[in-house]
Each structure stands twice: as C-alpha cells, then as structure tokens.
C-alpha positions as CSV (number, residue, x, y, z in Angstrom):
1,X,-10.5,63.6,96.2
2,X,-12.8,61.2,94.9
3,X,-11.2,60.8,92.0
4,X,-7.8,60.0,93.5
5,X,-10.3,56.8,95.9
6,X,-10.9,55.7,92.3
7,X,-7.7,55.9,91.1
8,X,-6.4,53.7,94.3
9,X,-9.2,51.3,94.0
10,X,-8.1,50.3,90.1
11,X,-4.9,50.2,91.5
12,X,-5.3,47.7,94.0
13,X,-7.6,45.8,91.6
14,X,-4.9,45.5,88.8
15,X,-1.9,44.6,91.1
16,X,-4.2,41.8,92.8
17,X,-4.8,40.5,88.9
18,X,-1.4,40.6,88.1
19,X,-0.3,38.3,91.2
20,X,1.9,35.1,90.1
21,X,2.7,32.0,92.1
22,X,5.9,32.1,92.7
23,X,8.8,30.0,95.1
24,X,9.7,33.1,96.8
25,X,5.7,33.5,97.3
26,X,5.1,29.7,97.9
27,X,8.0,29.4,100.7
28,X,9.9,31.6,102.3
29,X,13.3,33.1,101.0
30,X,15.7,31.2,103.4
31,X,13.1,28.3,103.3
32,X,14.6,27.6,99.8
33,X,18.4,28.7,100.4
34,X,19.2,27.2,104.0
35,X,19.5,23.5,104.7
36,X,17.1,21.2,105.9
37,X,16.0,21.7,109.2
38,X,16.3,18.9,111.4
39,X,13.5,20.1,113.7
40,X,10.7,17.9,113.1
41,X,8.3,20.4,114.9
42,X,9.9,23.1,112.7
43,X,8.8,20.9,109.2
44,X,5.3,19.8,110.7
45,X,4.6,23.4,111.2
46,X,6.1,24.8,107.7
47,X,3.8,21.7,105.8
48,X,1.0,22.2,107.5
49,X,0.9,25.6,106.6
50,X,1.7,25.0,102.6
51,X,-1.0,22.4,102.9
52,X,-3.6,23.7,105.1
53,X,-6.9,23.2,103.6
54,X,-5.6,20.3,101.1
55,X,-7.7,17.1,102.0
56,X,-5.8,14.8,100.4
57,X,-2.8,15.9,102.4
58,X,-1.5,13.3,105.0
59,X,1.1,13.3,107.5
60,X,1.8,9.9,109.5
61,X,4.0,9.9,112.7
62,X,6.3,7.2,112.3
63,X,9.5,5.4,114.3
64,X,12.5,4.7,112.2
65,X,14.5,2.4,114.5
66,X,15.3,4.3,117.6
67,X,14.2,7.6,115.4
68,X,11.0,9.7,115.8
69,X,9.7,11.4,112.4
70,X,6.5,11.3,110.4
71,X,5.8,10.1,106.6
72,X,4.2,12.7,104.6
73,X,2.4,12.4,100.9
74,X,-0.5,13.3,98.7
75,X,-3.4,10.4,99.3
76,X,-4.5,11.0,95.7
77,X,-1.0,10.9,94.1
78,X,0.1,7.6,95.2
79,X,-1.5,3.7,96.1
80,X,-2.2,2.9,100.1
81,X,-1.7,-0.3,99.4
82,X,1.8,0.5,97.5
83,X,2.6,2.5,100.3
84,X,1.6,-0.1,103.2
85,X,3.6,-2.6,101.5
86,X,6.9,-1.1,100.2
87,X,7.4,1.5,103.1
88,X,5.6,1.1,105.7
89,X,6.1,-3.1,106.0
90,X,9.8,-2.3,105.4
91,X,10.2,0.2,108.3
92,X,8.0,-2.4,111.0
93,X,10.8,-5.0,110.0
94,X,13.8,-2.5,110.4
95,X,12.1,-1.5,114.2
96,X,11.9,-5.0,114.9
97,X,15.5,-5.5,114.1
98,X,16.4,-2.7,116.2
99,X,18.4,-0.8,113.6
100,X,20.0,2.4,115.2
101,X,19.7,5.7,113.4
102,X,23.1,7.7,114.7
103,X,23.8,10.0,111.3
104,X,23.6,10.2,107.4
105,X,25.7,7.2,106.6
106,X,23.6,4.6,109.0
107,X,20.1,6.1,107.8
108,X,22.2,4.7,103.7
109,X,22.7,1.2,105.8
110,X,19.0,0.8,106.4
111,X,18.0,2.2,102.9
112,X,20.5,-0.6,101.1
113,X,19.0,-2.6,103.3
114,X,15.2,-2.2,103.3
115,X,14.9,-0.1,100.4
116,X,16.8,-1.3,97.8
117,X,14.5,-1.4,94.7
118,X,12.7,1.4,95.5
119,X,13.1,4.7,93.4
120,X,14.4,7.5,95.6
121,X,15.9,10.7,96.1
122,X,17.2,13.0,98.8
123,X,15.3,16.9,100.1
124,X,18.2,18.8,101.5
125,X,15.3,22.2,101.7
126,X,12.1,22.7,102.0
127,X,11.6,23.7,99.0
128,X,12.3,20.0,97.5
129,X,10.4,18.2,100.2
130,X,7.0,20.0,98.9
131,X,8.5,19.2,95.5
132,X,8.6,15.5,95.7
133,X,5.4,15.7,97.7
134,X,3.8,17.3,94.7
135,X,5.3,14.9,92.3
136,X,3.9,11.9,94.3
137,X,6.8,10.6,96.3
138,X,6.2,9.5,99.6
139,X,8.6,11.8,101.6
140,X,10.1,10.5,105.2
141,X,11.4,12.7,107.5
142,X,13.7,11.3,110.5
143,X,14.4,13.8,113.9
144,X,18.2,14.8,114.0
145,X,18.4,14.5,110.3
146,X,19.8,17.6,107.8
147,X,17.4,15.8,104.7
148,X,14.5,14.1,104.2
149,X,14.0,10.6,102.3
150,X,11.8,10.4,99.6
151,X,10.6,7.4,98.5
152,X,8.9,6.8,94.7
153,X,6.3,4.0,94.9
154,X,4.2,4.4,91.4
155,X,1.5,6.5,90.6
156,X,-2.1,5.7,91.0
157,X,-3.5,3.6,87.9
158,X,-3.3,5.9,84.4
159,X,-5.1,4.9,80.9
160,X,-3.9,1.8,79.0
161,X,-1.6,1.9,76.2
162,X,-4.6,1.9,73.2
163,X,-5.2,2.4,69.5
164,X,-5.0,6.4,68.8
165,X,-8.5,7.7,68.4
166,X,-7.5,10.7,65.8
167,X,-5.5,9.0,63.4
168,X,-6.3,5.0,62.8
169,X,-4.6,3.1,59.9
170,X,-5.5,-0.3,58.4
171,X,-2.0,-2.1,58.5
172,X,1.1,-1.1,61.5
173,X,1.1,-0.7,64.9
174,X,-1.5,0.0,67.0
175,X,-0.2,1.5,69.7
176,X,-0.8,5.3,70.7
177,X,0.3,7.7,72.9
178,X,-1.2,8.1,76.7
179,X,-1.3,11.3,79.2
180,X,2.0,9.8,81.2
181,X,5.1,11.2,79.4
182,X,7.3,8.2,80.8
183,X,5.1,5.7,79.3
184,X,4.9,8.0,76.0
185,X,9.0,8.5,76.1
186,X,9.3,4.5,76.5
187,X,7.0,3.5,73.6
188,X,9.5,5.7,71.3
189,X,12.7,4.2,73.2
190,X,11.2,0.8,72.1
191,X,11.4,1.5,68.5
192,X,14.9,3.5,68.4
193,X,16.9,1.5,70.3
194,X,20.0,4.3,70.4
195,X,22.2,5.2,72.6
196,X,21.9,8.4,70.1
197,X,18.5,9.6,71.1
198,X,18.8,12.0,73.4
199,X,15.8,13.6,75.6
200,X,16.0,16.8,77.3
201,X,13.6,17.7,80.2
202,X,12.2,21.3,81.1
203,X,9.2,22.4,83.4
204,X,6.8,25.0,82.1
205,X,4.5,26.6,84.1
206,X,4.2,28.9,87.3
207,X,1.3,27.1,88.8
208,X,1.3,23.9,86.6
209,X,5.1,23.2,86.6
210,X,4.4,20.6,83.7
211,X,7.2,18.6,82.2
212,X,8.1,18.8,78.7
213,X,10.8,17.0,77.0
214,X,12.8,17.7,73.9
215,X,13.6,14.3,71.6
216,X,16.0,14.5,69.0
217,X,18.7,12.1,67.6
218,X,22.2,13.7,68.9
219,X,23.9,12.3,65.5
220,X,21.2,13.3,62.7
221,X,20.0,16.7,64.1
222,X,20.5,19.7,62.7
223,X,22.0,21.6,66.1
224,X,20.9,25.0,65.0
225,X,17.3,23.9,64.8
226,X,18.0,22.2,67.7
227,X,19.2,25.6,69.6
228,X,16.0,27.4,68.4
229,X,14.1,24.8,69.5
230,X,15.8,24.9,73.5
231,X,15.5,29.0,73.1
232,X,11.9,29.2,72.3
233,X,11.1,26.7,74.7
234,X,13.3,28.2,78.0
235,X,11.6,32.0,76.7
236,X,7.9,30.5,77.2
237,X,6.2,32.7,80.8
238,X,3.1,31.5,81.3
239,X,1.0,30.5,84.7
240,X,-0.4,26.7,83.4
241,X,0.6,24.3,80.1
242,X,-2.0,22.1,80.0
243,X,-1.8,20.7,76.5
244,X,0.7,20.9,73.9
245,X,-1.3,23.0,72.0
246,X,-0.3,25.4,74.2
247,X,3.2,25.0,73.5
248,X,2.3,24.7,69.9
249,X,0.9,28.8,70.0
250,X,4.5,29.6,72.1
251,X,7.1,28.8,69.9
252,X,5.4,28.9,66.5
253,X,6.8,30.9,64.1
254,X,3.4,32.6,62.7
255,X,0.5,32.6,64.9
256,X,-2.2,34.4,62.5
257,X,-2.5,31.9,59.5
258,X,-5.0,28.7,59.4
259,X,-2.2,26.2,58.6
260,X,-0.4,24.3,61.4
261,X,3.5,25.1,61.6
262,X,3.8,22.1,63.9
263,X,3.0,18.8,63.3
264,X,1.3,17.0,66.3
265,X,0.3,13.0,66.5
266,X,-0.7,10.8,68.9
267,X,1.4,8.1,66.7
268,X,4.8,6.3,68.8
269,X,5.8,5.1,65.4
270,X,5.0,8.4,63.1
271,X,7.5,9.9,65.7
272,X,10.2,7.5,65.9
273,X,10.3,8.1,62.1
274,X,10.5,12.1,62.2
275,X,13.1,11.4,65.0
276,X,15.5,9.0,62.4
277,X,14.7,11.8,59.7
278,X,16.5,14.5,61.9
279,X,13.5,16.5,63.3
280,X,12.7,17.3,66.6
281,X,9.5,16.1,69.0
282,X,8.7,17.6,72.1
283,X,6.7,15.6,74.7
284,X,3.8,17.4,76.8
285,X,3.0,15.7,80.1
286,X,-0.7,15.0,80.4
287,X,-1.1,14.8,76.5
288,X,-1.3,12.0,74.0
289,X,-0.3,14.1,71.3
290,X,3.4,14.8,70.6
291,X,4.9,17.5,68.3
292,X,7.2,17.5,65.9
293,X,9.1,20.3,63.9
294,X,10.3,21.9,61.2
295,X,7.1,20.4,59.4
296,X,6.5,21.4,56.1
297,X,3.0,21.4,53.6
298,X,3.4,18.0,52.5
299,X,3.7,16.3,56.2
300,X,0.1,16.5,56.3
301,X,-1.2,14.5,53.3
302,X,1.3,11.3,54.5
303,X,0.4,8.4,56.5
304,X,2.5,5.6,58.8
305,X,1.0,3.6,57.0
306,X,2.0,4.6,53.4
307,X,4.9,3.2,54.2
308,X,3.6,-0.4,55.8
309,X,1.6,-1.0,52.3
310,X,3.4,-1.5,48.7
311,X,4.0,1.3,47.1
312,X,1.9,1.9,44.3
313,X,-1.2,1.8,46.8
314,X,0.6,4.1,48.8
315,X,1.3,6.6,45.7
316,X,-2.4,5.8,45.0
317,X,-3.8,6.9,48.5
318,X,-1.2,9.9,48.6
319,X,-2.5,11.2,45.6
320,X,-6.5,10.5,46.8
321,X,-5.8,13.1,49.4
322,X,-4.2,15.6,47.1
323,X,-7.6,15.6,45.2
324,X,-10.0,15.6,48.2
325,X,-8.2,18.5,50.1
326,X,-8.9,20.1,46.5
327,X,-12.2,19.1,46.3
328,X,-13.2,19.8,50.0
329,X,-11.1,23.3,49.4
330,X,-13.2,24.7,46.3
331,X,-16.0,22.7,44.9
332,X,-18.7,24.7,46.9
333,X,-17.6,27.7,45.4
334,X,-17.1,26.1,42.0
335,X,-20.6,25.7,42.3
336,X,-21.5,29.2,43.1
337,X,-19.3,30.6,40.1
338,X,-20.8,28.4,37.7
339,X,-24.6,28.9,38.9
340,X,-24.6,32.6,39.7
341,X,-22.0,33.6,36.7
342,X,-20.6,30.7,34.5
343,X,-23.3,29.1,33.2
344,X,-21.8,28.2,29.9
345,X,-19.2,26.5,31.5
346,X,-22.1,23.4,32.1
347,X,-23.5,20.9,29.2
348,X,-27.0,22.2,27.8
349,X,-29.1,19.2,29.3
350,X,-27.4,19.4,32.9
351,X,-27.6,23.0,33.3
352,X,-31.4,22.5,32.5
353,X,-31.5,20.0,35.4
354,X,-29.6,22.2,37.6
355,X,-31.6,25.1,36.6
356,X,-35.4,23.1,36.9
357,X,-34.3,21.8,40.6
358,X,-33.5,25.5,41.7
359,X,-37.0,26.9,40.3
360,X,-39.0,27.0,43.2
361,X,-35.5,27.6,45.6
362,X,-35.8,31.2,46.8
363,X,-32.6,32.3,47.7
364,X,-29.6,32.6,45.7
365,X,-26.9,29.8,45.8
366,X,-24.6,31.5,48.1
367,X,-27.2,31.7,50.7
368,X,-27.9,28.4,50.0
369,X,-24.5,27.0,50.1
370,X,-24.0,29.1,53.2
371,X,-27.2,27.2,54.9
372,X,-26.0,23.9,53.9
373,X,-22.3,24.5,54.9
374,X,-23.2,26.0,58.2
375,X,-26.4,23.4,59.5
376,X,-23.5,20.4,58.3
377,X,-20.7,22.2,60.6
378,X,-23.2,22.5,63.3
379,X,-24.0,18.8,62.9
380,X,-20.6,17.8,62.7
381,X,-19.8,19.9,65.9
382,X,-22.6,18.6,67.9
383,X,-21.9,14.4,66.9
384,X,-18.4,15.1,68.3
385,X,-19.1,17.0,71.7
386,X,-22.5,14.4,72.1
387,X,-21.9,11.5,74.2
388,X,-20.3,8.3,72.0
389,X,-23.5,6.3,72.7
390,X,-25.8,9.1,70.4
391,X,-23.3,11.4,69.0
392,X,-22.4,9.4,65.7
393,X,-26.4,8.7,65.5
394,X,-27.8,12.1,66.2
395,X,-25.0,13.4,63.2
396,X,-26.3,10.9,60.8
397,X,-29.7,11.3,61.4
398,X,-29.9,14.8,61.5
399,X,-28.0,15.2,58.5
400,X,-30.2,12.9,56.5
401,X,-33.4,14.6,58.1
402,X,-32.5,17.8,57.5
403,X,-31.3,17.3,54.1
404,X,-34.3,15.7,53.3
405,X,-36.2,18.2,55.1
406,X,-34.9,21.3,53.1
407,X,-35.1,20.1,49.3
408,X,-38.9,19.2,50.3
409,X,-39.6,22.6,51.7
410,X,-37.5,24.2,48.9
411,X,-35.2,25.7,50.8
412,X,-32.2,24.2,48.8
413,X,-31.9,21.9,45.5
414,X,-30.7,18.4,45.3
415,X,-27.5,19.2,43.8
416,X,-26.2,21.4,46.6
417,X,-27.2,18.4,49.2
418,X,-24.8,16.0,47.0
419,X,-22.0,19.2,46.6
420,X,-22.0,19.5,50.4
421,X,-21.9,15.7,51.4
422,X,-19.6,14.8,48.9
423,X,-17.1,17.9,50.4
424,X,-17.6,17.1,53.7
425,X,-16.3,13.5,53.1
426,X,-13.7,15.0,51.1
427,X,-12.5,16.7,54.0
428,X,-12.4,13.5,56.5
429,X,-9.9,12.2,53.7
430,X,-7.1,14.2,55.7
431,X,-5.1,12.0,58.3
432,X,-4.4,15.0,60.2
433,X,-7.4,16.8,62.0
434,X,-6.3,20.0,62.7
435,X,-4.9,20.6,58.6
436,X,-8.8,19.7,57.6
437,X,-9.9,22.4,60.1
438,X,-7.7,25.0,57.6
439,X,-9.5,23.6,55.0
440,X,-13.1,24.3,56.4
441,X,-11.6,27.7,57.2
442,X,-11.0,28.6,54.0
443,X,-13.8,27.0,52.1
444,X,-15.7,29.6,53.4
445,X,-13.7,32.3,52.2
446,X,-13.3,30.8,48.4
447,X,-17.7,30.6,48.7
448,X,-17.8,34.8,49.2
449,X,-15.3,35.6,46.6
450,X,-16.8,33.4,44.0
451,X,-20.3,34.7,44.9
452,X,-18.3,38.3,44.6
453,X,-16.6,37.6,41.2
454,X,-17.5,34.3,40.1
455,X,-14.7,31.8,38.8
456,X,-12.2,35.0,39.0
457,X,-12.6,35.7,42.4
458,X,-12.0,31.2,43.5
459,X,-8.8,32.1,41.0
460,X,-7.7,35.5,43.2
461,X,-8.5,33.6,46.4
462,X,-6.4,30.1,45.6
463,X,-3.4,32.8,44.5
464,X,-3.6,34.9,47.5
465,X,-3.4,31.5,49.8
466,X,-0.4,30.1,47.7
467,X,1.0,33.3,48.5
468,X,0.5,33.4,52.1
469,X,1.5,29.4,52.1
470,X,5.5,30.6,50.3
471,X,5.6,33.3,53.0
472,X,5.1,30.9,56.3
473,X,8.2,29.3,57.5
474,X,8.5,26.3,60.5
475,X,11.6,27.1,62.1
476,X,12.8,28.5,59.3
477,X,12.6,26.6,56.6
478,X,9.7,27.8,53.6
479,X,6.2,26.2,54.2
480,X,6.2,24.8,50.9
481,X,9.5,23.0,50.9
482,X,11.0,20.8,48.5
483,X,7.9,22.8,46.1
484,X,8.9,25.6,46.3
485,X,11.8,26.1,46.4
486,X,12.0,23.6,44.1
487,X,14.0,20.6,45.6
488,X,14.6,17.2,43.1
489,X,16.2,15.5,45.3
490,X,12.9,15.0,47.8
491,X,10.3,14.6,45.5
492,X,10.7,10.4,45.9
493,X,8.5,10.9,49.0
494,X,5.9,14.1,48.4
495,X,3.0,13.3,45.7
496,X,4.5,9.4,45.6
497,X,5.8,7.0,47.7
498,X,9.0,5.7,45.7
499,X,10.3,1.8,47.2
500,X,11.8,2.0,50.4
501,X,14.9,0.8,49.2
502,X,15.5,4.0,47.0
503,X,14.8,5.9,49.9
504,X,18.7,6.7,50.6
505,X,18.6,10.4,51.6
506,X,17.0,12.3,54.4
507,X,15.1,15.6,53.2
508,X,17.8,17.9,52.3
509,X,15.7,20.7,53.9
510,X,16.1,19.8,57.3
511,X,20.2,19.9,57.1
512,X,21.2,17.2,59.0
513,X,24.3,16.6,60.2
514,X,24.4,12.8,58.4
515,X,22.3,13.2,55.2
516,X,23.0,9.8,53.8
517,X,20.5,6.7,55.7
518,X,22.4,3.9,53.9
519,X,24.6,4.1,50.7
520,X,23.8,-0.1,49.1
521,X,21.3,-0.3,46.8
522,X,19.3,-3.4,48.6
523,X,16.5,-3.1,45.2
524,X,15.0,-7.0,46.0
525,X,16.3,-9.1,43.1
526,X,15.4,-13.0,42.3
527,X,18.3,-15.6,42.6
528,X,20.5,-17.0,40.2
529,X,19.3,-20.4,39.1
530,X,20.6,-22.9,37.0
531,X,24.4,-22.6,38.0
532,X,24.9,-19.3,36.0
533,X,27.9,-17.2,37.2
C-alpha cells in the first residue's frame, strides 16, 4: 500500500515536469477554430483571463464613431507616445467627424481614411488577437464586429546599428548585426539588391515562439541543401530558442566534436558574400550573430577583409593564421616532449639555459605547463565576464603579477612564461571565436599525450584529430573540403587569396545551380599609348 502512494506521488511529479505550453492549453479548442466573437464582454472576459496577473497588460475603452470597443496592448511592447499619436489622435478626429460604423466594409472606409500608413493586419480568432498582442500590435476591437483591427506602430527603441564586437577588421564596413531580425534582414537586402534572394520565415519555440528566417539566393542555391536545411529546421521541438546557438546544436550534423559545423558572424557583409557563393544563413531573432552553412575547415582562417586589402597582404595574413592556429595547437606540448624526453632535439648551450632555469623548479614540466595553461585560462575567463571598466586591467595585471610571481617563487621557469604568452596570442590570431575555443580544447589534450609519450604521442594525437576532422561532414559535404578530397579547382581562395578578378568560379563543393560568377577575364591592364593599334 505504501508502495503503490509512492508510486502515484512520482507519477504525478513526472507528468507535472513534462507539462508543455501549448495553443490548445493557452486557449480554448473552439477559441482557436470559431470566428471572432463580436461580444465585446465575451473578449474582455477571455483577455483578462490570458493576461491576469501581467502588469504591463492594458485594455482602454474606446468609441470608434458611433461604435463602443476597447484598445488592448502590451505597455512594454510598444511607445505611449506612438500610440497617442497614430491611433488614438486618429480615432478623436474620426468621432469628431461623426463617421458611422454599420459593417466590415465602412470600418475599411475609416481605416483608408485615418489609417493609411499605418502597418496592419486583421484577428478573425482569439487565438490571433493574443498573437498580435504578443508581437506588439496595438489591437482594436469594435462591438458588432466578426474581427479585430490591429494596428503596428513600432517597437520600443532597440540597440544602434554598431561595429561587431567579436570580429573587427581594419579596412570595410563597419556595420554589424543587432538583436532585431528586420533590421538584421535589411542590412543584407542593402548589399544584395536581388529580386533573387529569397527569405523564408519559421517560429521555433513552444513558449518562446522566436522567428527564424532562412536566406538563400533562389538562383545559386544548391535546392537539396536547401531541403535539408527547411527539414532540420521544421523537426526542431523544443520549449525556448533564445540564441542561435541553440539552433546551431539542432540541426548540426555532429554534436560530440570541438570543431564548429556552422559558421556564425555577426558580419552583414561576410553574409551577403556566403549568400552570392550559394550557401545558406539562417537569422535568429534576438541575436547578432547569423549562421551560415555548409561551412567547411578553411572558412575559419578567412577574413572580410582579406578581400578589401590587395592580395599579397591578404595571402600574407591568411597564412599568419595557418601558423598561429599551429602554434597555439602544439607548442606547449612541443615543449613537454622535448624537456621530459627529447632533449637532443635542442642546441648544447640552449638546453643548458633551459636546463639551469628549471633547477630549483619542483615539479615536472607537465605540471608546470598545466599551472601556467590553467591560471592564464582562468585569467582570460575572468577579464571577459569582469565589467569593461576593470576587466581588460585586472587580465593584464594579473597575468603579469602572477607570471612574475611564480618564476620568483620557483614555481615555473622563464621559458614556460614566454611558451604560454606567446600561445595564448597565438590563439587570439583566429577571426572566429568559437574555432580558437577548439583549439584551447585540444591543446590540452596534445600536453597529456606528449607528457605520456613524448614527441610520438603530439604525432599520434595531431593524426587521430586529422582523422576525426575527414570524418565530420556540414550538411554533407567532408569537413576538410577542397583538402581532402583534393579539389584544384578551389585552392585560389584556401591558404591564398588569388586577385579578385581570377576569382571566376564558386566552390565546386557546394554544387550550385550556377557555378560560373562571370566568364571575362577583367585582369586590370594599362592603356595603349602612343597610337599603337
């Protein structure tokens, strides 16, 4: 017997946790599948109910020419002042005309009329009304009438258009994305000016019904990426999407690997470029950053603004981050093969310096890598979650301090202090954030399988990840595309930046449906002079 009160108890417990918001629990059945009521007792009753206990929930009686009915809106969704002097100053001069409100087609008369730049839209249920409510229309609703008139008068004031934060450049444009998706969507639109570019709108989310969008260019894209893409994104159940990051985990095609299978930026120009190269973006509402996909390895080591300098700078840069994602990838455990196993590997007179400054250290150099690695990720951590006004100060300082601090006590050697600054630069060389977080990931890793088996066991470890890398796929196409497989035909744009005007093709790897960007060779040429033919 008690075990069976138990047994009911957990019950109960795991059906209340498994509870989801949905319309048939939000409103009632024929709430959502019968018409508008024209009772407006009936509505007041029904809204206040929804909205009881919502403070910023308010519902105004009003007089619509010889009409009774009440405005109704979210206080903190919308401007007062907006709405005092688009709807409300509107509807005091239609009463003063003495408009009469008989049906449907004389309410249209007084909307042409006193409405007519104003954003609208039409609630035949109840259902829509708390809809546009939600969304921040300002919703009218008029006795007699089968719908109610919603009205869109702007949002309250959102963040300036700015310079992105994550990814700045020296030379291009400076503008970044913003939470608002509209404004987000128009800073692309400004850039590809194409009837082409299509944008396709979804809402995610039981409880947060966020709006996503799908970009692509309807004449470029590859349409069976461009199905996978739609499929992925209708299958996603979840209560909230609050970030695109979120979306990112749904629809990526391996979740347990360090490397990002979807490219994100906060860049409007980086994506108007993907767009024009045939891949796909998908805007998140309430988030600057934007993906993109398929990506592929090489995404992440290019700039917009390889392409706004000349060339051989840009092949130079390009091949600067090459070297540092090395260098922040294996150089600390370089040094704990060589100093625990390899010592031959060093010239006579700087092993003997190496080997004098480690004397009085007294643990071995993967303990000591370890305390250097971890106290500078700690640092790094805490100068980024700080407020701005100490953050960058306290990250400095403490790194110099402790630095300091532990070759005086002997707790590590001067040439481990220089071997961990130098790869934590190294690792700030990326232009993408999240791709350097792989790489701090697995630096770690390459440290215990050099201190395990010296330079054999960085070897094994730098195999087993190029092995993992051929494996992932982005939508199905290989990670390490044009690599491996081994494509000639896009290499002018993966460890160099060949001249723009060579730059004929789009990557063969996404299969689009028009291949060729321009077929004239425009190569800049100087003009004939002295009246030769």
């Amino acid at each position: 017997m008690e075990l069976k009160k138990w047994n009911q108890l957990f019950k109960r417990k795991k059906n209340k946790r498994n509870q989801e918001t949905t319309d048939a629990q939000l409103f009632h059945t024929e709430d959502i599948q019968v018409e508008f009521s024209p009772s407006l007792e009936k509505n007041k009753e029904e809204l206040e109910g929804l909205f009881h206990g919502t403070f910023d929930f308010e519902m105004d009686e009003i007089q619509v020419g010889n009409k009774n009915g009440f405005i109704c809106y979210l206080s903190t969704m919308l401007d007062k002042g907006q709405l005092t002097e688009k709807i409300l100053e509107p509807i005091y001069n239609c009463n003063h005309d003495h408009q009469v409100i008989t049906d449907d087609k004389s309410f249209e008369k007084i909307r042409e009329s006193y409405f007519p730049s104003l954003p609208y839209d039409y609630a035949h249920t109840l259902h829509q009304v708390v809809w546009h409510i939600l969304n921040g229309y300002a919703v009218i609703l008029i006795k007699g009438l089968n719908k109610a008139f919603s009205l869109e008068i702007g949002n309250i004031e959102k963040r300036s258009v700015e310079e992105p934060s994550t990814q700045t450049i020296i030379r291009g444009p400076k503008e970044g994305f913003i939470e608002n998706m509209n404004t987000n969507i128009s800073l692309v639109r400004r850039r590809i000016r194409n009837p082409s570019l299509k944008f396709e709108r979804y809402q995610i989310g039981k409880d947060s019904r966020t709006d996503v969008a799908i970009a692509y260019m309807d004449n470029i894209t590859n349409l069976d990426v461009l199905d996978e893409v739609r499929r992925r994104i209708e299958k996603i159940d979840v209560g909230a999407i609050l970030d695109s990051g979120n979306i990112e985990e749904f629809i990526t095609d391996e979740t347990y690997t360090p490397f990002p299978l979807i490219f994100n930026t906060e860049r409007s120009d980086t994506i108007a470029s993907h767009l024009l190269d045939g891949k796909i973006a998908i805007f998140v509402d309430g988030t600057p950053f934007v993906l993109t996909l398929p990506c592929v390895f090489s995404d992440f080591f290019q700039s917009s603004e390889d392409y706004y300098q000349p060339f051989f700078m840009a092949s130079f840069v390009r091949f600067i981050r090459y070297i540092s994602f090395m260098i922040a990838l294996t150089l600390p455990s370089l040094y704990v093969a060589i100093s625990s196993f390899h010592h031959e590997l060093l010239p006579t007179q700087l092993l003997i310096s190496v080997q004098a400054q480690r004397e009085g250290v007294p643990f071995p150099a993967v303990i000591e890598i370890l305390l250097m690695e971890l106290s500078f990720e700690v640092l790094r951590e805490a100068g980024v979650r700080m407020p701005r006004a100490v953050g960058q100060t306290v990250s400095i300082v403490g790194a110099l301090v402790i630095g300091q601090a532990a070759v005086e006590a002997g707790i590590v050697s001067n040439v481990l202090v220089i071997i961990v600054a130098f790869t934590a630069i190294a690792s700030f060389v990326s232009p993408i954030y999240n791709f350097a977080i792989s790489t701090r990931l697995l630096r770690f890793l390459l440290i215990f399988a050099a201190s395990a088996m010296g330079l054999y066991g960085v070897l094994v470890g730098l195999i087993v990840m190029v092995i993992h890398l051929v494996s992932l796929r982005s939508f199905g196409i290989s990670y390490l595309t044009p690599v491996a497989p081994l494509q000639i035909e896009d290499q002018q744009d993966v460890f160099v930046r060949m001249p723009i005007w060579k730059n004929k093709r789009r990557p063969s790897y996404l299969m689009t449906q028009a291949p060729v960007k321009k077929t004239s060779n425009q190569a800049p040429s100087p003009p004939n002079t002295g009246g030769g033919s």
